[in-house]
LUMLUMMI-574488 format. One line per 3 residues: number of its first residue (from 1); for each residue x, y, z of N, C-alpha, C. Coordinates in nm, 3 decimals. Atoms other than C-alpha are relative to their C-alpha. Example, Ala and Ser with C-alpha at 12.3 -4.5 7.8 and 13.67 -1.06 7.14 Angstrom:
! residues 2
1	0.089/-0.119/0.000/1.230/-0.450/0.780/0.090/0.120/0.000; -0.082/-0.119/-0.006/1.367/-0.106/0.714/-0.077/0.109/0.073
! end
This chain:
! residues 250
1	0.036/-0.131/-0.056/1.153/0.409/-7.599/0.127/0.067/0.052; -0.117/-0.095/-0.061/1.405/0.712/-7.514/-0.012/0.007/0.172; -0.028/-0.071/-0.141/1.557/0.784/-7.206/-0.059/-0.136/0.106
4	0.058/0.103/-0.129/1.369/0.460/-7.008/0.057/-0.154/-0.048; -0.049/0.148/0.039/1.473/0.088/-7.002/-0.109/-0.055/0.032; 0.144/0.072/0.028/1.222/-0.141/-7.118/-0.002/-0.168/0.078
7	0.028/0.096/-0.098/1.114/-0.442/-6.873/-0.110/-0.056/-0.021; 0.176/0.051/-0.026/0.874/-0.710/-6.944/-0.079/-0.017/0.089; 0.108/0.010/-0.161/0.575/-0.743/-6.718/0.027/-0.138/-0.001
10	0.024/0.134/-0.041/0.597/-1.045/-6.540/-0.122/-0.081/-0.029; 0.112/0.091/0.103/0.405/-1.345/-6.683/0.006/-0.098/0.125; 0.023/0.084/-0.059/0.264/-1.547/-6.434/-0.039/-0.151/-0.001
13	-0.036/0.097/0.091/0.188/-1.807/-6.648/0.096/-0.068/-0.048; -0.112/0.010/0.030/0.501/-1.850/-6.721/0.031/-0.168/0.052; -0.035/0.125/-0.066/0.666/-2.222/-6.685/0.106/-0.020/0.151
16	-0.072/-0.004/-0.079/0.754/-2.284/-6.339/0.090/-0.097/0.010; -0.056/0.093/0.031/0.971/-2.527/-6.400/0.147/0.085/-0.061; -0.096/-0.061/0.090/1.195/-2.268/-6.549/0.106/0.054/0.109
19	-0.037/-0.043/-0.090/1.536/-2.162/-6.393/0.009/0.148/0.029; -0.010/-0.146/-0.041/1.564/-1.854/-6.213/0.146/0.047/0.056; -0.140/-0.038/0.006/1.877/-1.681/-6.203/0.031/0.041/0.137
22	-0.033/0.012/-0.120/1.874/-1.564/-5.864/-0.027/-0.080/0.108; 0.088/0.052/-0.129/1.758/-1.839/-5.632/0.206/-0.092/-0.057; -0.142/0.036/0.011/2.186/-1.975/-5.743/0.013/-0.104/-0.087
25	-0.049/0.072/0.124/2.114/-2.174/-6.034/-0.138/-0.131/0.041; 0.109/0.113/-0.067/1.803/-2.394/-5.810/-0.139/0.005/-0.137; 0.126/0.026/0.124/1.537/-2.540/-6.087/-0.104/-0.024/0.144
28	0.073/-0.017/-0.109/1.221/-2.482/-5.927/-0.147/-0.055/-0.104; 0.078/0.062/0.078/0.896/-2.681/-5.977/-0.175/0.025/0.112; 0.070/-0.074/-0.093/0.586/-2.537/-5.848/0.022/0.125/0.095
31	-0.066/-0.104/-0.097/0.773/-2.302/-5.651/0.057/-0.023/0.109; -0.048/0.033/-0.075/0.932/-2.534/-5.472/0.113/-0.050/-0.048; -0.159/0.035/0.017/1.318/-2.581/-5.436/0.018/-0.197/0.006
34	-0.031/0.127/-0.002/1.468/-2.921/-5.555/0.008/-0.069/0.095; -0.023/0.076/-0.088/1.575/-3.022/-5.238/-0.194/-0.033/0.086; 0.107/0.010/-0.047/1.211/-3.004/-5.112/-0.116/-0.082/-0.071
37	0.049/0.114/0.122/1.088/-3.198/-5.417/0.023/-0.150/-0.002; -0.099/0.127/-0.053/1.335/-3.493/-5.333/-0.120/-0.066/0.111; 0.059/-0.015/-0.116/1.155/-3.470/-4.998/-0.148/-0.062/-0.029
40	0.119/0.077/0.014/0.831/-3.555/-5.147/-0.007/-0.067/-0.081; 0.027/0.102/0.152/0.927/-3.787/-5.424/0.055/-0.134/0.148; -0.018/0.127/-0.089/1.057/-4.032/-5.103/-0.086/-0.003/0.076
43	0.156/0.098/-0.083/0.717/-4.004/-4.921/-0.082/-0.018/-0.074; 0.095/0.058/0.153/0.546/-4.103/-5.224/-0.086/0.113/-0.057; 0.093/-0.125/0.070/0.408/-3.760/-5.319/0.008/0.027/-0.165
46	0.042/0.001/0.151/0.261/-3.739/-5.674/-0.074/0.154/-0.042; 0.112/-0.137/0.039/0.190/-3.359/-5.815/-0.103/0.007/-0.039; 0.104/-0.013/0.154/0.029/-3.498/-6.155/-0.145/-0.066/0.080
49	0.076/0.063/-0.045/-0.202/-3.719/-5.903/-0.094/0.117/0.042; 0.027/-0.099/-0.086/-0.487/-3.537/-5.780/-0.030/-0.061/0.138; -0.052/-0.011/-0.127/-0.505/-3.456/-5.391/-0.154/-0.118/0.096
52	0.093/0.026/-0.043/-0.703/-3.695/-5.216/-0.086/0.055/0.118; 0.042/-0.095/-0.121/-0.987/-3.566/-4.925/0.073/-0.057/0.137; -0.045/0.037/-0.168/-0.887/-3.567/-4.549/-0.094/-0.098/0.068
55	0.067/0.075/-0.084/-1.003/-3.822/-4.358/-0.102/0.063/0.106; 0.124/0.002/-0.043/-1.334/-3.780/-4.204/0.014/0.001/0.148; -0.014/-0.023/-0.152/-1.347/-3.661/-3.805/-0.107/-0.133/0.076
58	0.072/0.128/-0.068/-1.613/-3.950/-3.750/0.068/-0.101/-0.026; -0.080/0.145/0.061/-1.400/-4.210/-3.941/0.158/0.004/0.105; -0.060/0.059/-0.110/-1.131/-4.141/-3.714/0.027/-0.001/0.136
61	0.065/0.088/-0.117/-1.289/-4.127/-3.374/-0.112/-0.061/0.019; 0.114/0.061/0.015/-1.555/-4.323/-3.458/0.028/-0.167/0.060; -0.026/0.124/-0.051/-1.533/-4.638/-3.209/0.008/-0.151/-0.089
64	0.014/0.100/0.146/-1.410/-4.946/-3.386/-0.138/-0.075/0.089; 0.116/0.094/-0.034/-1.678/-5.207/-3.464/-0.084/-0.146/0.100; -0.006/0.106/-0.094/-1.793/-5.509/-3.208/0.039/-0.090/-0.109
67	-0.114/0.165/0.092/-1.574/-5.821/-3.269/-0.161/-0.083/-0.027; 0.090/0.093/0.075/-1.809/-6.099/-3.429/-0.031/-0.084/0.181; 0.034/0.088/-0.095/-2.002/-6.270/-3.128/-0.101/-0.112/-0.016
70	0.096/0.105/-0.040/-2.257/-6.556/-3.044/-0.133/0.027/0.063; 0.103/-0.022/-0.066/-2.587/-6.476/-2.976/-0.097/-0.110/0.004; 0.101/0.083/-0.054/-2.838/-6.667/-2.805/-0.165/0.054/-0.009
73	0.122/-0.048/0.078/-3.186/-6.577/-2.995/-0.153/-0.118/0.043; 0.170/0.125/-0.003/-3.594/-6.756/-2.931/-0.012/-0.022/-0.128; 0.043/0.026/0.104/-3.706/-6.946/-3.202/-0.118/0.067/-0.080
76	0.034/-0.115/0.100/-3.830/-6.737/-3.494/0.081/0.108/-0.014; -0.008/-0.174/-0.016/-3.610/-6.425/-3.429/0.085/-0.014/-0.160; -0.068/0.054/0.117/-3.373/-6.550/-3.717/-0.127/0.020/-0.164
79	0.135/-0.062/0.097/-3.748/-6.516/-3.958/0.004/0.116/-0.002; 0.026/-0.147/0.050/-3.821/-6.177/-3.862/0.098/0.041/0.013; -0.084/-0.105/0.100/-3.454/-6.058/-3.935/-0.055/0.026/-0.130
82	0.023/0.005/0.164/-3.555/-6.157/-4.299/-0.147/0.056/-0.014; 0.144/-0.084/0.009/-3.889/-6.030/-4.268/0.010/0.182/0.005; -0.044/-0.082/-0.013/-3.759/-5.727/-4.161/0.080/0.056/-0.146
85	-0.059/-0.088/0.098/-3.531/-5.626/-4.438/-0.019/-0.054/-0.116; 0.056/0.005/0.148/-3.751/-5.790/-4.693/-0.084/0.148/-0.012; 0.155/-0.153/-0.008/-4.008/-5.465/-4.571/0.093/0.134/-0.042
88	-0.066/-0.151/0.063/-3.715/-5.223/-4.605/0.043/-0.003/-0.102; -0.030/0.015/0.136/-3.633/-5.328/-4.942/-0.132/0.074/-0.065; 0.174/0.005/0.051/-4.005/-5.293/-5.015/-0.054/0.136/0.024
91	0.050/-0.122/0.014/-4.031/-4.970/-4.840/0.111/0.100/-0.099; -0.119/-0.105/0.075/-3.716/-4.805/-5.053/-0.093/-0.008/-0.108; 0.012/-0.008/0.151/-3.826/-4.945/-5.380/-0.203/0.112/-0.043
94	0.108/-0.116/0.032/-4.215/-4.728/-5.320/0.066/0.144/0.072; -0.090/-0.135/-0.050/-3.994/-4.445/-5.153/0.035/0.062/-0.136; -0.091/-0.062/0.125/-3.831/-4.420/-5.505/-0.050/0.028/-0.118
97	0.126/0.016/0.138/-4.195/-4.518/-5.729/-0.018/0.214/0.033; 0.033/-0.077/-0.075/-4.298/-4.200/-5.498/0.005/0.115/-0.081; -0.121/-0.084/0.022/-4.006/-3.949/-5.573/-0.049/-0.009/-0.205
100	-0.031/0.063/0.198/-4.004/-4.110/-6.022/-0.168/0.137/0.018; 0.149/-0.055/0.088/-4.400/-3.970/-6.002/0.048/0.121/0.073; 0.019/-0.084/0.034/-4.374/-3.658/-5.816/0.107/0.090/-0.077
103	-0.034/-0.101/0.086/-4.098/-3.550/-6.027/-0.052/0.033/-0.130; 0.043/-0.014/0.152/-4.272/-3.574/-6.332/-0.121/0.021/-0.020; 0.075/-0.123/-0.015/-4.560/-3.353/-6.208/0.054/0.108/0.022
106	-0.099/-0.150/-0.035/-4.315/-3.090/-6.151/0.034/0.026/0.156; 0.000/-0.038/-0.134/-4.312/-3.122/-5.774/0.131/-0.031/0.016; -0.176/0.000/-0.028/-3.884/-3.074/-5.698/-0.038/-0.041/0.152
109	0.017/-0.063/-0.129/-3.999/-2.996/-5.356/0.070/-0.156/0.093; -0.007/0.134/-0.051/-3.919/-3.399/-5.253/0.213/-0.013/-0.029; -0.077/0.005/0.016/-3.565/-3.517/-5.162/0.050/-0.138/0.055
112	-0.011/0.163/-0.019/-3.391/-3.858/-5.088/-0.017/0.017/0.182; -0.028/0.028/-0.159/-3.354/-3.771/-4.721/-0.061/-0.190/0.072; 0.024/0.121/-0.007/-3.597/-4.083/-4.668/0.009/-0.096/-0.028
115	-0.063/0.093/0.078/-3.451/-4.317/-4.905/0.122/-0.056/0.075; -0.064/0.054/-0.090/-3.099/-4.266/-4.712/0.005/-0.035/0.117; 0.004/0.037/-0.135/-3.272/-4.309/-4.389/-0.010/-0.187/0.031
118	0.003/0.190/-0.007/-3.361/-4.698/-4.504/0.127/-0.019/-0.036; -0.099/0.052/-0.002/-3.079/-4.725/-4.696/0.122/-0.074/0.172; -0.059/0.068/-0.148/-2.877/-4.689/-4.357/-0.019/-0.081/0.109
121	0.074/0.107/-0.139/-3.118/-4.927/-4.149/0.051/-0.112/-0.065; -0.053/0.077/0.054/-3.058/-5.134/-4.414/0.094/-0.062/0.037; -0.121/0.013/-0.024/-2.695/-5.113/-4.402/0.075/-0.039/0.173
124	-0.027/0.076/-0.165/-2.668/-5.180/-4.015/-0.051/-0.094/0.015; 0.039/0.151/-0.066/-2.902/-5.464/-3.995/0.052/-0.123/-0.088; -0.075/0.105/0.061/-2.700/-5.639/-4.277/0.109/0.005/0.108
127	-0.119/0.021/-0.104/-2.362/-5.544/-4.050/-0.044/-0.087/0.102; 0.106/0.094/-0.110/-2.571/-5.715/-3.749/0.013/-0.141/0.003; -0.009/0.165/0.034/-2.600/-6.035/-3.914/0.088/-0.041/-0.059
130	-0.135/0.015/0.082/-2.285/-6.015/-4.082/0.098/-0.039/0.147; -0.092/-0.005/-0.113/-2.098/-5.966/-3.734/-0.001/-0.105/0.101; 0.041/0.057/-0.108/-2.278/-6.212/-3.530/-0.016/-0.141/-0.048
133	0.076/0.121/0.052/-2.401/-6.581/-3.547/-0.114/-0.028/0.135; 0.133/0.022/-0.080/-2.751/-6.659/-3.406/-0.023/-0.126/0.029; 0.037/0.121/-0.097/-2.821/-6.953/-3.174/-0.173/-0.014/0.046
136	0.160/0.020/-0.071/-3.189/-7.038/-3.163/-0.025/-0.107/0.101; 0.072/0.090/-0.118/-3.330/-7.215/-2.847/-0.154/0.048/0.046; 0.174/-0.035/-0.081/-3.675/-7.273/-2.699/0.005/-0.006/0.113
139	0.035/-0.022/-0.116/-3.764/-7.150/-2.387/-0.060/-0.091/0.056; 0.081/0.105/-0.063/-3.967/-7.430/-2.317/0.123/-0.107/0.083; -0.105/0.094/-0.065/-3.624/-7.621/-2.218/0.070/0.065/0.106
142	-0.110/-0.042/-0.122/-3.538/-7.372/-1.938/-0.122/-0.039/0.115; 0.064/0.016/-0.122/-3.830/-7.508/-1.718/0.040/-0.072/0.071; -0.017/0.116/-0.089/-3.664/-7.811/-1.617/0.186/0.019/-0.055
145	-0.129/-0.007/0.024/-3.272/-7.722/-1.633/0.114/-0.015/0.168; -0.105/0.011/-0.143/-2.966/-7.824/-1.386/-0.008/0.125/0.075; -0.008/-0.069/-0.058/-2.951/-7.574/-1.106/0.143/0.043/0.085
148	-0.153/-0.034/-0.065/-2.566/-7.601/-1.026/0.061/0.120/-0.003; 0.002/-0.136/-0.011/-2.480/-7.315/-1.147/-0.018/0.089/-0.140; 0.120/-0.089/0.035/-2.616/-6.997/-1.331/-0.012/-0.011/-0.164
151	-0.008/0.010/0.115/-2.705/-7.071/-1.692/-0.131/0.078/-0.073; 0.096/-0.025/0.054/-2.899/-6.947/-1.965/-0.171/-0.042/0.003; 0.180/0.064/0.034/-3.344/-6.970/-1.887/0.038/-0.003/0.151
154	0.061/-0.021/-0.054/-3.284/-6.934/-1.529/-0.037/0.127/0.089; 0.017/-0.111/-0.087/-3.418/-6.738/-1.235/0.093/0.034/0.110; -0.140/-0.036/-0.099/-3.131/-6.583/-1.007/-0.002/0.131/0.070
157	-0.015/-0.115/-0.116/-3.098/-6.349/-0.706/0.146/-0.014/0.012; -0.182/-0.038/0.010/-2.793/-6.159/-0.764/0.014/0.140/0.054; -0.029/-0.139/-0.114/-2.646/-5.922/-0.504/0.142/0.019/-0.088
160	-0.139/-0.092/0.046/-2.372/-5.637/-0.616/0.064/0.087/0.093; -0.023/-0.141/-0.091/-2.189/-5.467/-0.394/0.134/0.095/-0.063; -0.111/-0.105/0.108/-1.940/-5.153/-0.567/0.084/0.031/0.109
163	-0.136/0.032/-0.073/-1.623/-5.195/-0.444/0.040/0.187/0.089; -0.023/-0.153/-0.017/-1.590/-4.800/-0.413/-0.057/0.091/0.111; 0.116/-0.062/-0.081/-1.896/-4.686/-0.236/-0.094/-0.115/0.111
166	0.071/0.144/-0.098/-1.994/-5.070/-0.033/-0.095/-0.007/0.008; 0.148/-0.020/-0.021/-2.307/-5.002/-0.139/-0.048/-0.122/-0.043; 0.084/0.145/0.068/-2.528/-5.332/-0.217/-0.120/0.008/-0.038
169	0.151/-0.012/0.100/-2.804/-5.406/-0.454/-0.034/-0.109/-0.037; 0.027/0.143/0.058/-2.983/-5.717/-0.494/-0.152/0.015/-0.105; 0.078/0.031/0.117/-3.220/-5.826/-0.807/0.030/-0.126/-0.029
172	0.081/0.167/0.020/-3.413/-6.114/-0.919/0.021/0.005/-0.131; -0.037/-0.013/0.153/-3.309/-6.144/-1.303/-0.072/-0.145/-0.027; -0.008/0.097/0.110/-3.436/-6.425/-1.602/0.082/0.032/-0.054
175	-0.143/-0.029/0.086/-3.137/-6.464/-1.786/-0.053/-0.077/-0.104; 0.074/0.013/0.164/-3.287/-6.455/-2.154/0.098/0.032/-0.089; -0.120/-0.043/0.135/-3.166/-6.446/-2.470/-0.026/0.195/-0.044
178	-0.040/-0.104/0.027/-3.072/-6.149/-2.672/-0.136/0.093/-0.012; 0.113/-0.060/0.038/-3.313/-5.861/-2.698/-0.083/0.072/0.124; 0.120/-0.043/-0.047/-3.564/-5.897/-2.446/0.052/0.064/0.126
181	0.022/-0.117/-0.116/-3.625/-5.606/-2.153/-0.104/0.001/0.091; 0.135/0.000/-0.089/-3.977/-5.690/-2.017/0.051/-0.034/0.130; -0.028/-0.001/-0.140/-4.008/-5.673/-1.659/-0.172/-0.103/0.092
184	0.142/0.016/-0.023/-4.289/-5.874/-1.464/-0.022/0.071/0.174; 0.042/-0.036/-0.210/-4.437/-5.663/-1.151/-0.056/-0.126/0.108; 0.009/0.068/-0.097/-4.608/-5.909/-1.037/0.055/-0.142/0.068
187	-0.110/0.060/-0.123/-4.288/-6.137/-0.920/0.115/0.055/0.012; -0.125/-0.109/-0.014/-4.045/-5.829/-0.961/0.153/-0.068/-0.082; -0.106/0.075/0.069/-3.849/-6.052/-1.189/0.057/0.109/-0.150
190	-0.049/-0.031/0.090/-3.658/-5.875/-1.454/0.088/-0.086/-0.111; -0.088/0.115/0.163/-3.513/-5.993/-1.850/0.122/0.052/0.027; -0.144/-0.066/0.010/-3.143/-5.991/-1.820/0.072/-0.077/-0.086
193	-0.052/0.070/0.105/-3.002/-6.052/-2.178/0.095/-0.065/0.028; -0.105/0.122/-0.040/-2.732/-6.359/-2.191/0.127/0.121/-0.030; -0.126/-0.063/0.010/-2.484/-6.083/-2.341/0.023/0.138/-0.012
196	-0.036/-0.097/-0.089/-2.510/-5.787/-2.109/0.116/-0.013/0.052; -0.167/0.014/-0.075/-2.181/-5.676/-1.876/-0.042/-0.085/0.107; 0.006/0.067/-0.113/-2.380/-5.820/-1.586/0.000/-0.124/-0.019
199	0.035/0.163/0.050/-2.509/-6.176/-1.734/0.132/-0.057/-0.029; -0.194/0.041/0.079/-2.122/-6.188/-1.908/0.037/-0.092/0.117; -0.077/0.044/-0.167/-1.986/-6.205/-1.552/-0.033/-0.090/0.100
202	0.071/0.066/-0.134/-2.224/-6.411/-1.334/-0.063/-0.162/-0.090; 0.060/0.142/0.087/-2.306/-6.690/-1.627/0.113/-0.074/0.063; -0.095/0.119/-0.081/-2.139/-7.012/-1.473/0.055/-0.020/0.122
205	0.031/0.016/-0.160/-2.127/-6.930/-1.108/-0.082/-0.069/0.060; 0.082/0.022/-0.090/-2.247/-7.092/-0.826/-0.058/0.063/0.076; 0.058/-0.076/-0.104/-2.457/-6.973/-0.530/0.127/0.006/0.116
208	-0.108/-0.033/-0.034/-2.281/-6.790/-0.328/0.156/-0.025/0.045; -0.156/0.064/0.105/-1.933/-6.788/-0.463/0.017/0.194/-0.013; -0.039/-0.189/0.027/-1.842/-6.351/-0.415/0.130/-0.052/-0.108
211	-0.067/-0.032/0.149/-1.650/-6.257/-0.741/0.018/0.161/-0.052; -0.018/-0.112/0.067/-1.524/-5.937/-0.821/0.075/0.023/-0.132; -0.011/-0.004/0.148/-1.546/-5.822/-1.147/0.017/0.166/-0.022
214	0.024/-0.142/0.036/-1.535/-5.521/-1.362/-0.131/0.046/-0.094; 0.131/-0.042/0.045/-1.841/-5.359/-1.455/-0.003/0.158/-0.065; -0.019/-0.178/0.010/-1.921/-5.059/-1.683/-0.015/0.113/0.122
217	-0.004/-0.158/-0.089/-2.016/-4.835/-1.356/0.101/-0.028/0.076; -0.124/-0.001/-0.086/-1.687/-4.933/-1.215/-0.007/-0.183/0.095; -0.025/0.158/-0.101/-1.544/-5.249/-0.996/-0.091/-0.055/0.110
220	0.149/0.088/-0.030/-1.809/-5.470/-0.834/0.054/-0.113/0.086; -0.015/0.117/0.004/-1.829/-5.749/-0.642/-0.163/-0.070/0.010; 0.093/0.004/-0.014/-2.106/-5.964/-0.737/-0.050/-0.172/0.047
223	0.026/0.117/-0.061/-2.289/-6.296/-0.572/-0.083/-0.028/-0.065; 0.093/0.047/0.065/-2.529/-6.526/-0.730/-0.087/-0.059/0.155; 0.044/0.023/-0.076/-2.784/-6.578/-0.417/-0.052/-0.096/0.022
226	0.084/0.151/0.019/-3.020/-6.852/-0.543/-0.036/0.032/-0.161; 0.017/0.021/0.152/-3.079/-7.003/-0.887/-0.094/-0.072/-0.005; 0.055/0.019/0.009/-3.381/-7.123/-0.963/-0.082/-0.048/-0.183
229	0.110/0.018/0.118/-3.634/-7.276/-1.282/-0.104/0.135/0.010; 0.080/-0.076/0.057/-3.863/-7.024/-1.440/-0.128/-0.112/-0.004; 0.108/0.049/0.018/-4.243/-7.128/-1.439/-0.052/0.038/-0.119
232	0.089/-0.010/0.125/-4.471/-7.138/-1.741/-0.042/0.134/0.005; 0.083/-0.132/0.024/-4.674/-6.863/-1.628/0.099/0.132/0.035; -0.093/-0.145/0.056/-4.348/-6.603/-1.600/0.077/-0.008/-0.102
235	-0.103/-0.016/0.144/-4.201/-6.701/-1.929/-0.093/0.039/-0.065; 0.074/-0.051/0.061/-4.551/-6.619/-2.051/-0.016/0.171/0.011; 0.044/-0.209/0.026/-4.584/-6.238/-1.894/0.142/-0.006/-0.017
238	-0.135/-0.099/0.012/-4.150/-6.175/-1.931/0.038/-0.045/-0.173; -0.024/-0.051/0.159/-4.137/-6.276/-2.356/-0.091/-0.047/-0.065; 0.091/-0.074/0.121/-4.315/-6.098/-2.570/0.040/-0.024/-0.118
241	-0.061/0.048/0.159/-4.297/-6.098/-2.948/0.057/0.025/-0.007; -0.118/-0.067/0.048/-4.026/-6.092/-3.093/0.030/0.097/-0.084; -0.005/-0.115/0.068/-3.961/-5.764/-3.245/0.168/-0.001/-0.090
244	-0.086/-0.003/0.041/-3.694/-5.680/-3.498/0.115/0.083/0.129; -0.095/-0.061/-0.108/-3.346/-5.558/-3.305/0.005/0.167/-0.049; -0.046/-0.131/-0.020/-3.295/-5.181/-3.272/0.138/0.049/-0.044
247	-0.158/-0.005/0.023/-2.973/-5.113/-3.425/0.053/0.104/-0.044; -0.032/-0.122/0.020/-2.804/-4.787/-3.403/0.099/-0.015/-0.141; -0.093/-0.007/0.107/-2.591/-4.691/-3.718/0.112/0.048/0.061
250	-0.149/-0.055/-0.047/-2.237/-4.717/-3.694/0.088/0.010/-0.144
! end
């Protein structure tokens, strides 16, 4: 064309990889200068790779998991684990008959939501028994047990006083195995699992023997008052059946 100088349109397409005359002779790859390329070829950065996702805001403040412990369980509880997640196997696989038929009346309207709600019960009460090892004992052997000092099956008056506020609090505890919560009114005796913060601290003490400890509501000092055998007829009203464990998903 007369009179005008002709200029190709820029091609964006174009290989970036190609040099460019004014950046002083710098080969450029993505649009980034060699020296900045270097830069990510020594922290192991891969273009051709693709980008993996960001780590997950629950995955990394999500409290790590409890270390592997020892639990002290009544005979049977070890059954109805397996009873237990034979039923949630059992309820997935008609969760999923369910879902197969109404899609193939045309009803969409259905979605797994309930499928991953077992799945995940699932998946925690395997972690559970994966993390732990279960110790069965019968209660029948804490009626007649040494009374030196405070062990698993018996009855114990245990005063707390909080180091902070000198306030004191005494309770009559059974120190039971894992699980149980029942309370009996009529000898005001309460279940206090073997591996609570309080039971932790006061298992293997004598009568009074003050001990300050640390306790989740803060520093403590706590006394074992009197230790005592459990009778027949309060191991009958403080455990109940054994129910599967409650186990939050983590």
């Amino acid at each position: 064309m007369e009179g005008k100088e002709y200029r190709p349109a820029s091609n964006t397409n174009a290989n970036p990889t190609r040099e460019l005359g004014g950046s002083g002779g710098a080969v450029w790859f993505f649009w980034l200068p060699i020296r900045r390329l270097e830069a990510f070829r020594r922290s192991g950065f891969d273009p051709f790779r693709p980008s993996r996702m960001p780590l997950h805001r629950k995955k990394i403040f999500r409290p790590p998991s409890p270390a592997p412990t020892t639990i002290y369980v009544r005979l049977g509880y070890n059954r109805v684990l397996a009873e237990e997640f034979e039923a949630l196997k059992r309820k997935r696989v008609d969760l999923v008959k369910d879902k197969v038929e109404a899609h193939s009346q045309g009803d969409l309207r259905e979605n797994f939501g309930f499928i991953r709600a077992v799945d995940r019960k699932m998946t925690a009460l395997d972690r559970f028994v994966a993390r732990n090892t279960f110790i069965e004992v019968d209660p029948v052997t804490w009626l007649a047990r040494p009374t030196d000092t405070l062990q698993l099956g018996h009855v114990a008056t245990i005063e707390r006083q909080d180091v902070a506020t000198k306030r004191s609090h005494r309770f009559t505890f059974l120190v039971t195995t894992h699980g149980e919560t029942a309370s009996d009114p009529e000898s005001g005796i309460e279940c206090l699992p073997h591996n609570s913060p309080l039971a932790t601290v006061v298992l293997g003490l004598p009568v009074d023997t003050p001990t300050k400890v640390m306790l989740p509501a803060g520093e403590a000092i706590v006394t074992v008052r009197s230790i005592r055998n459990p009778t027949q007829a309060e191991l009958a009203r403080l455990l109940t059946a054994i129910n599967p464990p409650e186990i939050e998903d983590d």
